[in-house]
LODONU-735401 format. One record per residue (C-alpha): residue number from 0; residue in three letters; x, z, y. Coordinates in steps of 0.25 Angstrom, whole numbers, padded with zeros to 4 digits. Example, Ala and Ser with C-alpha at 12.3 -4.5 7.8 and 13.67 -1.06 7.14 Angstrom:
<rs>
[0; "ALA"; [0049; 0031; -0018]]
[1; "SER"; [0055; 0029; -0004]]
</rs>
This chain:
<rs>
[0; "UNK"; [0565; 0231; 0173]]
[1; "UNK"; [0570; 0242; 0182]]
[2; "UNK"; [0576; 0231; 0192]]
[3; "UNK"; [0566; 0222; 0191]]
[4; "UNK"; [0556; 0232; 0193]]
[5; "UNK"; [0560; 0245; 0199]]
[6; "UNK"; [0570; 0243; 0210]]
[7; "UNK"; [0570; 0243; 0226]]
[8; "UNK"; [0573; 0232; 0234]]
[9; "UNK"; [0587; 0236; 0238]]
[10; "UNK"; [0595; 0227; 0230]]
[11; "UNK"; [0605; 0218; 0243]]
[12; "UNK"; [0600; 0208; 0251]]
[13; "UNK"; [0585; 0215; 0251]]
[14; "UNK"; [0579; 0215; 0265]]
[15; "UNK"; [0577; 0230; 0270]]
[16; "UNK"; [0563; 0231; 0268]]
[17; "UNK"; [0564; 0225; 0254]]
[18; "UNK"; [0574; 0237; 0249]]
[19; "UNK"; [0564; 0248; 0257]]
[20; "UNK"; [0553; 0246; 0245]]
[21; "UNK"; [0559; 0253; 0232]]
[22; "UNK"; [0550; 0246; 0219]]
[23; "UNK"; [0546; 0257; 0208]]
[24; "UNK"; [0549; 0252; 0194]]
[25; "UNK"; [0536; 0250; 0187]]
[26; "UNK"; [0529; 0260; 0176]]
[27; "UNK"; [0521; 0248; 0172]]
[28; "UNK"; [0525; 0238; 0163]]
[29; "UNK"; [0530; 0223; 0170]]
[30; "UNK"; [0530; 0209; 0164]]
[31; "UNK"; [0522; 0212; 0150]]
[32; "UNK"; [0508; 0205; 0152]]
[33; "UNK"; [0505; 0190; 0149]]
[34; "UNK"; [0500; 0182; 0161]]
[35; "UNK"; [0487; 0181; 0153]]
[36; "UNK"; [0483; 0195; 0153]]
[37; "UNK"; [0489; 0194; 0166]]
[38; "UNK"; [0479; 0185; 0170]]
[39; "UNK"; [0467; 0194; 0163]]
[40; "UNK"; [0471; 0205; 0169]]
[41; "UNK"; [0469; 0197; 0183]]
[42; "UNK"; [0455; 0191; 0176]]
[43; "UNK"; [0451; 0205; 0173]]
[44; "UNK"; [0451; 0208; 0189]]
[45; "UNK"; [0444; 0197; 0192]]
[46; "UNK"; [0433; 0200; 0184]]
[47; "UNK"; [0432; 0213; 0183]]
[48; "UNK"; [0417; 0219; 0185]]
[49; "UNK"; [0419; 0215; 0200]]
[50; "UNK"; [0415; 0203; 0197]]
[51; "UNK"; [0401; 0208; 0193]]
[52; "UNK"; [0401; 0209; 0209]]
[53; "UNK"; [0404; 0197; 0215]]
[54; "UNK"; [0392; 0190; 0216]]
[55; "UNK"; [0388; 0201; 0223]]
[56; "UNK"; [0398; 0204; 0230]]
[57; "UNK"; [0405; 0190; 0233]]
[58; "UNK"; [0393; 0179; 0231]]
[59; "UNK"; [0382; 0187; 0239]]
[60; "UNK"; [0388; 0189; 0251]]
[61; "UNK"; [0394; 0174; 0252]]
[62; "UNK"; [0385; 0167; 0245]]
[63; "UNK"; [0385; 0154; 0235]]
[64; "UNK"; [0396; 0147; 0243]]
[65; "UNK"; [0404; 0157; 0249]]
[66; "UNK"; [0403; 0165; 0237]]
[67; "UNK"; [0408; 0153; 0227]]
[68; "UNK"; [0419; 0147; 0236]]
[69; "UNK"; [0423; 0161; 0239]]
[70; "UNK"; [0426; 0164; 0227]]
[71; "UNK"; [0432; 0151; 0222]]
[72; "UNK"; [0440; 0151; 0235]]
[73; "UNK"; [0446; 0165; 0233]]
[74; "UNK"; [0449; 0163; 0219]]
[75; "UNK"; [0457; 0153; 0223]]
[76; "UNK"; [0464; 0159; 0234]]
[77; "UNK"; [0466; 0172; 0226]]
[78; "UNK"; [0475; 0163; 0215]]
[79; "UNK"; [0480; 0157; 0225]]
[80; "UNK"; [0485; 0172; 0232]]
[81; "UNK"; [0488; 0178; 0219]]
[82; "UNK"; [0499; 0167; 0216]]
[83; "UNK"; [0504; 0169; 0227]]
[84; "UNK"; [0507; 0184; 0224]]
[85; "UNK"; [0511; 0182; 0210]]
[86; "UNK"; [0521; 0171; 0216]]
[87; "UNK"; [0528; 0183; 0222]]
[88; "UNK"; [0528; 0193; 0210]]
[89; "UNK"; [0545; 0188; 0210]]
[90; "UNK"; [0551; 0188; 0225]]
[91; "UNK"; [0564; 0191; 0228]]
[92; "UNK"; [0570; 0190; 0215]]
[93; "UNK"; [0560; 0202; 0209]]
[94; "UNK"; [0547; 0204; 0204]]
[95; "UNK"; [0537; 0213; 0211]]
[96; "UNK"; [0527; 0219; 0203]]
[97; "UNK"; [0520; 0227; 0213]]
[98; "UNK"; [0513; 0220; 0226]]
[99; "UNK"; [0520; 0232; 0235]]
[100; "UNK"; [0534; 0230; 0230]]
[101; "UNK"; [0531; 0214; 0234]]
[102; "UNK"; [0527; 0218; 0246]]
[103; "UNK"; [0538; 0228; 0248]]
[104; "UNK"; [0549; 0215; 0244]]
[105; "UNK"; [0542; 0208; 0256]]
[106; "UNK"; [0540; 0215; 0265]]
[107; "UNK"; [0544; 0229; 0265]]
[108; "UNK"; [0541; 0242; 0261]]
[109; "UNK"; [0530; 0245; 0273]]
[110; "UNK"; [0524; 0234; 0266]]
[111; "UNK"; [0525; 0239; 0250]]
[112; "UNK"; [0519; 0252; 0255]]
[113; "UNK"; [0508; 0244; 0262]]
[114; "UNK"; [0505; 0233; 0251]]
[115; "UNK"; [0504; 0246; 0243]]
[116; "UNK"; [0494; 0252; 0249]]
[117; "UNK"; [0485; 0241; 0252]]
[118; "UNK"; [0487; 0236; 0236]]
[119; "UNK"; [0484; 0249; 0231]]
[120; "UNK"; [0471; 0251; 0241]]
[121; "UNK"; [0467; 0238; 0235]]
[122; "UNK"; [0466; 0241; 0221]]
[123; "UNK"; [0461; 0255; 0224]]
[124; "UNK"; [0450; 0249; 0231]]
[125; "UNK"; [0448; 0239; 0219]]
[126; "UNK"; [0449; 0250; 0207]]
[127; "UNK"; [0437; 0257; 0217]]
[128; "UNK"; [0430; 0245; 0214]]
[129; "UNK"; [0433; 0246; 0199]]
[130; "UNK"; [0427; 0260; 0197]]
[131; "UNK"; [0415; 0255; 0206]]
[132; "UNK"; [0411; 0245; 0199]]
[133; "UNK"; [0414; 0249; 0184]]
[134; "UNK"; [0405; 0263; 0189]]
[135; "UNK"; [0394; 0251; 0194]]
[136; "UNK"; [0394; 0245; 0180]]
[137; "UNK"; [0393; 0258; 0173]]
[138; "UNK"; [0382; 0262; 0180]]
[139; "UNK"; [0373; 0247; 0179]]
[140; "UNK"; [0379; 0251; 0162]]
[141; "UNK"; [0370; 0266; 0166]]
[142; "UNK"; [0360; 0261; 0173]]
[143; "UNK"; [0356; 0251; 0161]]
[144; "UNK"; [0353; 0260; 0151]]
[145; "UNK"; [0350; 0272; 0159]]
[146; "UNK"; [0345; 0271; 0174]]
[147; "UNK"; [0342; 0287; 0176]]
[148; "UNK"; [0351; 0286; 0191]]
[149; "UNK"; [0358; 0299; 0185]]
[150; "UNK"; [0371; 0292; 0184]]
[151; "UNK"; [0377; 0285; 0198]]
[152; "UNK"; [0386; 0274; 0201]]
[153; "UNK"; [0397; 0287; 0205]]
[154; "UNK"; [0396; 0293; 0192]]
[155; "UNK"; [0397; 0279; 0186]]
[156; "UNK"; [0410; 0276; 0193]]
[157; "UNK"; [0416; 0290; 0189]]
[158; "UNK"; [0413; 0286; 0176]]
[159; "UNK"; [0420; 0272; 0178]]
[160; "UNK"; [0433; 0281; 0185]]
[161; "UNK"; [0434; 0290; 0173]]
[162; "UNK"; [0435; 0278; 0165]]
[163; "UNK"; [0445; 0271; 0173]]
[164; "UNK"; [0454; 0285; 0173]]
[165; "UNK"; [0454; 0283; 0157]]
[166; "UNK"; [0456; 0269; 0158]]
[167; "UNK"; [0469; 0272; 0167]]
[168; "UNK"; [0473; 0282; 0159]]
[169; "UNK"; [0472; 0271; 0146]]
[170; "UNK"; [0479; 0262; 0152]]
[171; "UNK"; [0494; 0263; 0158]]
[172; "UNK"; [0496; 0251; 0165]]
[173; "UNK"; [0493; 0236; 0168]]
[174; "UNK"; [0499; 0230; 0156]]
[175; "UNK"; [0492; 0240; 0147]]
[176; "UNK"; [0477; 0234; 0151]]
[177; "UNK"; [0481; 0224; 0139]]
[178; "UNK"; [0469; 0226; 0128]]
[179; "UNK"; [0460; 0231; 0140]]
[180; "UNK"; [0461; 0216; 0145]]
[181; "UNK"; [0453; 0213; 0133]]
[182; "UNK"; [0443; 0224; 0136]]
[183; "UNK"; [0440; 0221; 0150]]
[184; "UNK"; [0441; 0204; 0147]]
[185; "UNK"; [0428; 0207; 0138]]
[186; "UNK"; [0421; 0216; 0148]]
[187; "UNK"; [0424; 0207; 0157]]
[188; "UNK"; [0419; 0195; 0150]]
[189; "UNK"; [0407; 0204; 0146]]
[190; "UNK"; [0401; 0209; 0160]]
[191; "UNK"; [0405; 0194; 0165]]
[192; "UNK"; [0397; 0186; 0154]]
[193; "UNK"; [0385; 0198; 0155]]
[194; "UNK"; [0383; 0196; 0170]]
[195; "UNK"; [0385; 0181; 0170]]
[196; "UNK"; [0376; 0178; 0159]]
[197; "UNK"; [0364; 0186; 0163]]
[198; "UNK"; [0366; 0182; 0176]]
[199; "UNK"; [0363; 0168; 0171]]
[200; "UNK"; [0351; 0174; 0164]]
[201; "UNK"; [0345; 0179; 0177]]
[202; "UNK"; [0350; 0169; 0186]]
[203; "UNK"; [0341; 0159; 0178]]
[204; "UNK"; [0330; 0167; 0178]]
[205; "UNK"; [0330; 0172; 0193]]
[206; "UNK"; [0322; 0165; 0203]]
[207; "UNK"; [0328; 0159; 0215]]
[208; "UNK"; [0339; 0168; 0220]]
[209; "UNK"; [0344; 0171; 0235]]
[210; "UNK"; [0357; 0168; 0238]]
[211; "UNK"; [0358; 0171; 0253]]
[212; "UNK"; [0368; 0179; 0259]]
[213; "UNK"; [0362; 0194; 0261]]
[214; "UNK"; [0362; 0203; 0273]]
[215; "UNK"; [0360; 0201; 0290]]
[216; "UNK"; [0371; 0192; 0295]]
[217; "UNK"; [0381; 0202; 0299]]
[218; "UNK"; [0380; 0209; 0285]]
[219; "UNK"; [0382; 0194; 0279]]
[220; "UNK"; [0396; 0192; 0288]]
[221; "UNK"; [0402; 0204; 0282]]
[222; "UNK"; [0396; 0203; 0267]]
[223; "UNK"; [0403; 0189; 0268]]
[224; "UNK"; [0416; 0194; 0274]]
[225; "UNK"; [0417; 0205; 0264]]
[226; "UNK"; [0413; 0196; 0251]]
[227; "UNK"; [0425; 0189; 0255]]
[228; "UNK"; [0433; 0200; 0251]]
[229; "UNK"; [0426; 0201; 0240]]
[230; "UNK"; [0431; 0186; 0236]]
[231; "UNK"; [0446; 0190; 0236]]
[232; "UNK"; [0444; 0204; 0230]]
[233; "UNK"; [0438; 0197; 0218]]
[234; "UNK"; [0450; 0190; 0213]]
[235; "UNK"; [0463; 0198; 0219]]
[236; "UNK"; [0469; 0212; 0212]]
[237; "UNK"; [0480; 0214; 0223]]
[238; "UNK"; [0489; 0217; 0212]]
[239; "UNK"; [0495; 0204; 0209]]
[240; "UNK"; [0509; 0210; 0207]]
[241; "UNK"; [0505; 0219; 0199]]
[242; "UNK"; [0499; 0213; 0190]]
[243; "UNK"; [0509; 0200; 0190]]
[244; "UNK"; [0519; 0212; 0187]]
[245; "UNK"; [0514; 0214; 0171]]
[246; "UNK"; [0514; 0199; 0168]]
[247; "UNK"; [0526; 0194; 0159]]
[248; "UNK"; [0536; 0184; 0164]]
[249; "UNK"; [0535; 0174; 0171]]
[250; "UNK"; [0529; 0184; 0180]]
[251; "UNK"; [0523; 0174; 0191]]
[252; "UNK"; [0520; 0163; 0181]]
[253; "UNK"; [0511; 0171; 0171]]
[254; "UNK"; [0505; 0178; 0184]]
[255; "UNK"; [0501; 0164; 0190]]
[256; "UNK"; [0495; 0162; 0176]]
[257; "UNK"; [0487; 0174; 0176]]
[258; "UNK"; [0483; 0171; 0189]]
[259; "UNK"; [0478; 0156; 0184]]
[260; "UNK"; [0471; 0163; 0174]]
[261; "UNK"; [0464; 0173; 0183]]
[262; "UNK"; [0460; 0163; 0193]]
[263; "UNK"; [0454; 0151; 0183]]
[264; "UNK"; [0449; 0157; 0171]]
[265; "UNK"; [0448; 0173; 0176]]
[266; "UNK"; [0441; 0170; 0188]]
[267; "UNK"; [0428; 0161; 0180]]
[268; "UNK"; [0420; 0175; 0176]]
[269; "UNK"; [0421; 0180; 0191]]
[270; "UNK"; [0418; 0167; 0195]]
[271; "UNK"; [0405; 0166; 0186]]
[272; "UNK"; [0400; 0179; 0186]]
[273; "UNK"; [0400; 0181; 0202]]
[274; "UNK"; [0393; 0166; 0205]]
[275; "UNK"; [0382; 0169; 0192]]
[276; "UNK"; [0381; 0183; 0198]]
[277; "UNK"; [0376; 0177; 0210]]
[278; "UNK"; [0368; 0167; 0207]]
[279; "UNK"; [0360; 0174; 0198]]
[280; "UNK"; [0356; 0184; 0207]]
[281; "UNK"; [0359; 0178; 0221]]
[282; "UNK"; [0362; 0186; 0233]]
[283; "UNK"; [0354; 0199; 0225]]
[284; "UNK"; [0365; 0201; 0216]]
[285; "UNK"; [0374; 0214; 0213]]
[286; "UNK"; [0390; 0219; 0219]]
[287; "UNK"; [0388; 0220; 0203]]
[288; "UNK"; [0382; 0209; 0195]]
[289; "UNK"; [0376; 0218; 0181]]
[290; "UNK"; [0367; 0224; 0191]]
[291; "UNK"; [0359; 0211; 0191]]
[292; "UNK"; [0361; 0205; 0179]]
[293; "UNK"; [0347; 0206; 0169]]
[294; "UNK"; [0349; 0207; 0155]]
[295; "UNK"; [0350; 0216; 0140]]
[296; "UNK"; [0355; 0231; 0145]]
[297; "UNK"; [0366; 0232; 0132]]
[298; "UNK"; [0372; 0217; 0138]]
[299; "UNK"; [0371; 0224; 0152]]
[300; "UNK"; [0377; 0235; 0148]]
[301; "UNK"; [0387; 0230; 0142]]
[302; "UNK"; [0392; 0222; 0154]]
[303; "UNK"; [0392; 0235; 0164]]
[304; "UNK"; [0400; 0241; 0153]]
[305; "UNK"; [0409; 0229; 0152]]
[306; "UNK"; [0408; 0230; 0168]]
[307; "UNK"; [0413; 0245; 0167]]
[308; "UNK"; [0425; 0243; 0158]]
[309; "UNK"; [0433; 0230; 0162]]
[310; "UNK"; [0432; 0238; 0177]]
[311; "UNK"; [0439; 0250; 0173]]
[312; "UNK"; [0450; 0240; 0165]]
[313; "UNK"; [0450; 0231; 0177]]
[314; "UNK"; [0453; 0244; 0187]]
[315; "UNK"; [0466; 0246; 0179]]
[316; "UNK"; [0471; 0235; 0184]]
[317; "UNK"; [0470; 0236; 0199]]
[318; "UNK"; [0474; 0253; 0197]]
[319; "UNK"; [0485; 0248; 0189]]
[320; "UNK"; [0495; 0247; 0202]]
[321; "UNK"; [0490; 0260; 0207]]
[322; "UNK"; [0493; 0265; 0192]]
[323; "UNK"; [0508; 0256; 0192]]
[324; "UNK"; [0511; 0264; 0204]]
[325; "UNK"; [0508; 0279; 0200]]
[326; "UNK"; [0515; 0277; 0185]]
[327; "UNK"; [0527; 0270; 0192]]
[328; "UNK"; [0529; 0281; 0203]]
[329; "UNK"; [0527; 0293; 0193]]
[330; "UNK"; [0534; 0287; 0182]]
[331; "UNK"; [0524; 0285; 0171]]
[332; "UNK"; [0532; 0279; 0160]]
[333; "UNK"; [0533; 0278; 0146]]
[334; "UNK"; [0521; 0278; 0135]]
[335; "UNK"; [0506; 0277; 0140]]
[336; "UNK"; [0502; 0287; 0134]]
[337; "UNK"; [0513; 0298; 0136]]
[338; "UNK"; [0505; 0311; 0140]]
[339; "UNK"; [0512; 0311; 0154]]
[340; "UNK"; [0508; 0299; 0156]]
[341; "UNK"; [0491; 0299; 0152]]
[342; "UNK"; [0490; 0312; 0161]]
[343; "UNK"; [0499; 0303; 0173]]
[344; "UNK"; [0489; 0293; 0171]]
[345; "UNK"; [0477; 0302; 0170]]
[346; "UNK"; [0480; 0310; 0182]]
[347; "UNK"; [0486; 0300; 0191]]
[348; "UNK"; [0476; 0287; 0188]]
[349; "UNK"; [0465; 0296; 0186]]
[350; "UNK"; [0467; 0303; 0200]]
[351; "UNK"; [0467; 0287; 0206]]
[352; "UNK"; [0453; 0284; 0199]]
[353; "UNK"; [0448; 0296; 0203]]
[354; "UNK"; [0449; 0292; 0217]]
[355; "UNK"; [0447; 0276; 0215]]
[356; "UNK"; [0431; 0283; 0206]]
[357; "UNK"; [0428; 0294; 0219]]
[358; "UNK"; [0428; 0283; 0229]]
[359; "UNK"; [0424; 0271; 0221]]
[360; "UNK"; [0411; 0281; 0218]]
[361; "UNK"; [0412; 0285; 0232]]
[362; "UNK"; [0408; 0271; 0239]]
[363; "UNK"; [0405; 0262; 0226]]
[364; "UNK"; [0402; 0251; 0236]]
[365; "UNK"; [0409; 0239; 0226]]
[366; "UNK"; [0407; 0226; 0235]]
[367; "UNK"; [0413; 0233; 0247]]
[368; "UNK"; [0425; 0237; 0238]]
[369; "UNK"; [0427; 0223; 0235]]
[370; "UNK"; [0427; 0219; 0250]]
[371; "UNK"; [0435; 0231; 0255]]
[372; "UNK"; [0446; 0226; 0243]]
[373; "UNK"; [0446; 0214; 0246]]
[374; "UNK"; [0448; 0216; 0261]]
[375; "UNK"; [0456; 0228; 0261]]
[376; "UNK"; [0467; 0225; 0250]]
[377; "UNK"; [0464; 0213; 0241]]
[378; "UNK"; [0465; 0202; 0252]]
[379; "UNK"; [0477; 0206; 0258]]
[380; "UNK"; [0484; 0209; 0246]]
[381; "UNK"; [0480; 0196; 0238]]
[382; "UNK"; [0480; 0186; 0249]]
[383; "UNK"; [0487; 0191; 0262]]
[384; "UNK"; [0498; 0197; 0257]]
[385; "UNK"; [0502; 0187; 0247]]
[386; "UNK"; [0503; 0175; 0254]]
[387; "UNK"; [0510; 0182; 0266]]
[388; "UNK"; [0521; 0188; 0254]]
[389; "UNK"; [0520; 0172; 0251]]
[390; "UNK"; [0526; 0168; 0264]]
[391; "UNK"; [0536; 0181; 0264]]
[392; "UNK"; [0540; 0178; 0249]]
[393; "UNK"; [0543; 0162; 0253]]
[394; "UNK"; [0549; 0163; 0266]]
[395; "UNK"; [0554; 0150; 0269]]
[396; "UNK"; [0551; 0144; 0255]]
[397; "UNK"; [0537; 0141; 0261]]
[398; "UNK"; [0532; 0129; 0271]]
[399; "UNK"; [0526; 0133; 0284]]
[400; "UNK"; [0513; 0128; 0279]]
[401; "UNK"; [0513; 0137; 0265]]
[402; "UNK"; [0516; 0149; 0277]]
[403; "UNK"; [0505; 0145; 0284]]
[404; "UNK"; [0496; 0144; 0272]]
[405; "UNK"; [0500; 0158; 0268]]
[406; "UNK"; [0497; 0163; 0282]]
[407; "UNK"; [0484; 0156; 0284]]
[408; "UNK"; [0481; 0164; 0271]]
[409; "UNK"; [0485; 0179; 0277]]
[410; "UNK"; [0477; 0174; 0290]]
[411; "UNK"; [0465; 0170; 0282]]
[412; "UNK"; [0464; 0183; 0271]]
[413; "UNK"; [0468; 0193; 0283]]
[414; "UNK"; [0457; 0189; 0291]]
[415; "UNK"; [0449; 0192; 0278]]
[416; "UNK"; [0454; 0204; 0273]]
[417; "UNK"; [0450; 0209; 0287]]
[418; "UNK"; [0436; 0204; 0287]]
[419; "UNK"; [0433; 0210; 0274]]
[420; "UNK"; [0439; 0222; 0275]]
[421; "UNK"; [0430; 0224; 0290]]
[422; "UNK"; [0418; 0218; 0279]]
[423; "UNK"; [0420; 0226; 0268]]
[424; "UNK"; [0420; 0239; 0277]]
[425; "UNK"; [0408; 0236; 0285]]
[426; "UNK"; [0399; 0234; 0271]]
[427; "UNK"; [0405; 0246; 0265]]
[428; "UNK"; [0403; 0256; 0277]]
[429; "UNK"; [0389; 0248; 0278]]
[430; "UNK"; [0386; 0253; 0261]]
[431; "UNK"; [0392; 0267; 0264]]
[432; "UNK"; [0380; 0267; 0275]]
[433; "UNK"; [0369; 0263; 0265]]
[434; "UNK"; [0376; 0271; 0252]]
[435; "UNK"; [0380; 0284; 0250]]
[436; "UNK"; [0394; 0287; 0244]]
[437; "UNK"; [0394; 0289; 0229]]
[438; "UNK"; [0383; 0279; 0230]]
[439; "UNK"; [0375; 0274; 0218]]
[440; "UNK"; [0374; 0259; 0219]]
</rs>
């Protein structure tokens, strides 16, 4: 284990950049998870309540036919990326279970300090979304039963951050989520079924509904670019290695599974609920779907809660890098539940959520979130990055026409990630001119 997992590239006949990057040896365990709960795991992330937002967030602004071949198109392209990266989980002659220390075996330690960086801006930027949207879907919970306005949408998501600290503490590492699998699957098929049902119910019963894209023209332009974002935050986690690095051997097989599983079966709900979502309620409906929704308060209620508790299991997930990292440099070892390490967790987790529920209350702007991931850290991690590894990884195993392909694909998302990220930034300074911070949407 030590070698596989805990050396530096220095071994003879490395390149010098190559024996620059030294690779920790991992708190966390490797190779103990089936590629099934592998592949529910992935699921989990793809419907996680911010699914509740993608009619909104994704259909609006692109309407029926941009909305339904965007979706199907990036679901396919996201397979289609994510192979690729699990493809290149043994290069060289070892596994790398962290997307830095691949990175680092590339291309060099300027790199592994750089692919860390933007890798762990992407998933703070996506666990902002976590605590955001489990606070929305406490309060829609509050606001059922007792709209008084005495409680906001920042104590909600305080709230929603307290529970994610003891959440963190509970649960050590990635492999550990095992029973809590089960827990956020029925929450996840709860609030799914909930808001796809009654959005049938009201969709029949609604008159004529306006599907037109909202907003002036210019507003229209950059509502569009920055739904595009929104497709490819939707299905990518940015954390391909890291996850690939729990499942059992054969490590790239059982991954290419789970990935088939995520993309066919997993993808259907997210699929259902957004187009549903949409044409229910037409260009009028919600960045979260159980604000429109009509029905009993108690089956309500039940789904905001469901809502509330699979985000809070789901925000494990893209902490648990961030988590990988700080038990691995401080030596957290040994039992779970050893007294040195619950207050290690408590102090040093809890400090992180702290700040990832201060800013999330701060600006709890969700749909611009999504797009600012998306632009920022999701594309070029999930397809830029990966198909240029490709062509690094392959050398001269590849054609001139499978090179050209993988370049077409890092011209194609870089343009993209530009766009949406100049998109994302114009409607969030645009929000921040019409809300105040700590608003209460």
């Amino acid at each position: 284990m030590e070698n596989e997992f805990g050396d530096t590239h220095s071994r003879k006949g490395k390149s010098d950049h190559q024996a620059s990057v030294v690779i920790p040896q991992t708190a966390h365990d490797v190779s103990t998870d089936s590629w099934f709960q592998v592949g529910v795991v992935l699921s989990m992330g793809v419907n996680s309540a911010y699914a509740l937002g993608y009619s909104g967030t994704i259909m609006v602004p692109l309407g029926w036919i941009g909305g339904v071949v965007g979706l199907v198109l990036s679901t396919i392209v996201s397979l289609y990326a994510s192979a690729l990266m699990a493809k290149l989980h043994e290069v060289g002659g070892k596994r790398h279970i962290r997307y830095r220390d691949l990175a680092g075996f590339l291309y060099g330690r300027t790199a592994y300090l750089l692919i860390w960086a933007l890798q762990y801006a992407n998933l703070f930027l996506i666990n902002i979304g976590y605590v955001i949207m489990s606070g929305s879907a406490l309060k829609a919970f509050y606001v059922l039963f007792r709209d008084d306005h005495h409680l906001k949408l920042p104590h909600f998501i305080a709230i929603a951050g307290f529970a994610c600290i003891l959440f963190a503490i509970a649960t050590p590492h990635l492999s550990a989520l095992r029973i809590w699998l089960g827990f956020s699957s029925l929450f996840m098929l709860l609030y799914l079924a909930i808001a796809f049902v009654l959005s049938v119910e009201d969709g029949v019963k609604a008159p004529p509904r306006d599907y037109n894209i909202p907003g002036s023209r210019d507003n229209k332009i950059w509502a569009i670019i920055g739904a595009v974002g929104n497709l490819f935050f939707a299905f990518n986690t940015g954390m391909i290695p890291e996850i690939q690095a729990t499942i059992r051997q054969p490590v790239v097989g059982n991954m290419l599974k789970a990935l088939n599983f995520q993309f066919t079966v997993g993808v259907v709900p997210m699929h259902a609920v957004t187009y549903i979502g949409y044409w229910a309620y037409g260009s009028g409906v919600s960045s979260y779907l159980l604000n429109n929704v009509h029905g009993p308060a108690w089956l309500l209620g039940v789904a905001h809660l469901s809502a509330f508790f699979q985000a809070i299991i789901t925000l494990h997930i893209f902490a648990s890098p961030t988590y990988e990292y700080l038990d691995t440099k401080y030596g957290i070892e040994g039992s779970a539940l050893a007294p040195r390490n619950i207050v290690f967790r408590l102090i040093v987790r809890g400090g992180y959520l702290i700040m990832t529920t201060f800013l999330s209350a701060l600006l709890p702007f969700l749909g611009n979130f999504m797009s600012l991931t998306g632009a920022i850290s999701t594309i070029p991690l999930t397809f830029i990055l990966p198909n240029h590894m490709y062509i690094v990884a392959k050398k001269n195993k590849l054609s001139s026409l499978q090179k050209s392909w993988h370049w077409l694909n890092i011209g194609v998302f870089g343009c993209m990630s530009v766009a949406a990220f100049v998109a994302a930034l114009k409607l969030t300074i645009l929000q921040t001119q019409t809300y105040h911070v700590f608003a209460d949407l």
